[in-house]
C-alpha positions as CSV (number, residue, x, y, z in Angstrom):
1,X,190.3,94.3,115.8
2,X,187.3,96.4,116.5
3,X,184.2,95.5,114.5
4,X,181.9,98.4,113.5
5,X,178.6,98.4,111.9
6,X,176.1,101.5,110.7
7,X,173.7,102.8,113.1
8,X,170.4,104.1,112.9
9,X,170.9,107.3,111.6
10,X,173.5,106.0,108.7
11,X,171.1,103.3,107.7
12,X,168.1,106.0,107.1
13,X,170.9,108.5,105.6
14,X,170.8,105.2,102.9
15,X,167.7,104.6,102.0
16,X,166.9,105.1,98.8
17,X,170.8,105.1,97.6
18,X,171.9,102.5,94.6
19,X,171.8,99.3,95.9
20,X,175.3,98.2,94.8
21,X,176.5,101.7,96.6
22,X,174.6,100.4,99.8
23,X,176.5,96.9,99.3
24,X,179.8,98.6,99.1
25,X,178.8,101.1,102.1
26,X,178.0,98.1,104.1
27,X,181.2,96.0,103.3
28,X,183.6,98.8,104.3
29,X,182.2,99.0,107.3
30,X,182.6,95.7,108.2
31,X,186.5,95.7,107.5
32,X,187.1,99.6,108.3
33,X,190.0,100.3,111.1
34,X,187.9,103.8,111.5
35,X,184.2,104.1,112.6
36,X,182.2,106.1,110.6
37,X,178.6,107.6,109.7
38,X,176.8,108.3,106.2
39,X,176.2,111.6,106.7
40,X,174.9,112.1,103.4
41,X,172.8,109.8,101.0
42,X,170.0,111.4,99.1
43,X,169.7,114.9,99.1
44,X,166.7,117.2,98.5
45,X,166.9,120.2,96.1
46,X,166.4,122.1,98.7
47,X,169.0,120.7,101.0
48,X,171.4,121.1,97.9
49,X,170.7,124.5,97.5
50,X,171.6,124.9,100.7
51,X,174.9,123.1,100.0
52,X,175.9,125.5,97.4
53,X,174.9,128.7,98.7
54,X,177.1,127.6,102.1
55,X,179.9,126.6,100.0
56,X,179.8,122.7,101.1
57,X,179.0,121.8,97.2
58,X,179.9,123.0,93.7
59,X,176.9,121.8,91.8
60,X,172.7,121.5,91.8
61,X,173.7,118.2,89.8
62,X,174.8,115.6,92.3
63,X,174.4,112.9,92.6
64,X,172.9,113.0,95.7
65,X,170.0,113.8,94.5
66,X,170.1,110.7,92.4
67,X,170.6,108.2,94.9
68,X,174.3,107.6,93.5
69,X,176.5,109.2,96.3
70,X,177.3,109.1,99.9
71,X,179.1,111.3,102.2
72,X,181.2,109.1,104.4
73,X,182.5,110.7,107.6
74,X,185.1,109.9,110.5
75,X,183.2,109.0,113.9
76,X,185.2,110.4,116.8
77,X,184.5,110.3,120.4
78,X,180.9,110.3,119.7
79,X,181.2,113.3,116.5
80,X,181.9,113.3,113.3
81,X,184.7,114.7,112.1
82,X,185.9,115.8,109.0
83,X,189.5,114.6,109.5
84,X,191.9,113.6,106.6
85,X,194.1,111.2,108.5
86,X,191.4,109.3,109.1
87,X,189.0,110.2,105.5
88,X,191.8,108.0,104.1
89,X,191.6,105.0,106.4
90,X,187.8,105.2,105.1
91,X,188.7,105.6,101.4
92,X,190.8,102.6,102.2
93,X,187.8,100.3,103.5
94,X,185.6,101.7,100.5
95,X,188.6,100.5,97.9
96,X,189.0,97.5,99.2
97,X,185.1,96.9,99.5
98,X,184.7,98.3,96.0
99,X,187.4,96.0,94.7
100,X,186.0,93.0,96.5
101,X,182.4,93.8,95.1
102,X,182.9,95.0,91.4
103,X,181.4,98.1,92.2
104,X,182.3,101.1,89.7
105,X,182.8,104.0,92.1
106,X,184.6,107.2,91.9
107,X,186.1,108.9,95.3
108,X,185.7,112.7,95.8
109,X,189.5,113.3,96.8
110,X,190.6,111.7,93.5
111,X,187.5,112.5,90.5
112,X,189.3,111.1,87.2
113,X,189.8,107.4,88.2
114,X,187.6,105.0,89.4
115,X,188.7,104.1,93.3
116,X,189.4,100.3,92.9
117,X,191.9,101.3,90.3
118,X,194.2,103.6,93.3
119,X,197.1,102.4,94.5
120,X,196.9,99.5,92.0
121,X,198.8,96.5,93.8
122,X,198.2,97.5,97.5
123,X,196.1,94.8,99.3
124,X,196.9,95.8,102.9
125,X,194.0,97.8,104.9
126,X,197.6,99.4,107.0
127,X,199.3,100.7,104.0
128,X,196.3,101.6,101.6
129,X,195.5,105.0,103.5
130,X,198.8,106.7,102.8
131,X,198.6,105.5,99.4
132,X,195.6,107.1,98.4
133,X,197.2,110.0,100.0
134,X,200.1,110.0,97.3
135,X,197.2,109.0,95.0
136,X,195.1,112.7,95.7
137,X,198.3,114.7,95.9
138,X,198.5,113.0,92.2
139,X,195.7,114.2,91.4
140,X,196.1,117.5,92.7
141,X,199.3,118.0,90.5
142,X,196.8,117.1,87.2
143,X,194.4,118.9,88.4
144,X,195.8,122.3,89.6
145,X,192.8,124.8,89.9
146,X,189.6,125.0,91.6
147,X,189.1,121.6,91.6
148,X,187.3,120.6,95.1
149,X,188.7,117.5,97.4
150,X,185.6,116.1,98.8
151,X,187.3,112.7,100.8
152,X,184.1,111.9,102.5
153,X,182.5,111.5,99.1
154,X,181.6,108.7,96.8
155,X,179.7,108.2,94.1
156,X,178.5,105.0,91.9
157,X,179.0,105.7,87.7
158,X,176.7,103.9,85.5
């Protein structure tokens, strides 16, 4: 099994980001099947302006800007990627590490459920990725609407 860690770019991208959310960051990493970068910690106003004038964000109250979310994405053949298949194996790391840690953290692809408590039961790093799948279609089926599924994102509650 391939060992990843964060680089250079994905440890500045968390400076500054709750502690406990660095932790949890750190440990899915460590036991990921799929490489991947923080390509968002703390955001500026200005950067999310930015956000929500292109459409990338819904809100000038994230929680980037409070040090309390990361944007998680899939590193492939050298680029990120924004591709589901593999968003999931990451949600799957970031369960199992959030789990593992105590940490109180809610996953952008499923908003009313904190993500230790998906796919209550499954243990294995294999089969957690297609069930949080059947977890966010779930979701989707509560949530019909405008509702935005934002996989790369994670955020620590208080």
């Amino acid at each position: 099994m391939t060992v990843f860690t964060l680089g250079t770019a994905s440890l500045k991208e968390l400076a500054g980001v709750n502690p406990y959310l660095v932790a949890t960051v750190k440990r899915a990493i460590e036991i990921t099947t799929q490489d991947f970068t923080v390509h968002d910690g703390i955001r500026t106003i200005e950067e999310q302006r930015k956000f929500v004038a292109q459409g990338f964000s819904k809100t000038m109250k994230s929680k980037h800007l409070e040090g309390r979310a990361v944007d998680l994405v899939p590193w492939i053949d050298g680029k990120p990627r924004w591709w589901w298949p593999q968003i999931y194996q990451i949600a799957a790391a970031m369960c199992l590490a959030s789990r593992e840690l105590k940490t109180n953290i809610v996953w952008g692809a499923v908003w009313d459920m904190r993500l230790a408590d998906l796919a209550a039961g499954v243990t294995d790093l294999a089969l957690l990725p297609d069930a949080l799948q059947r977890e966010g279609l779930a979701y989707n089926a509560r949530h019909p609407g405008a509702d935005f599924p934002d996989g790369p994102h994670f955020e620590i509650q208080a």
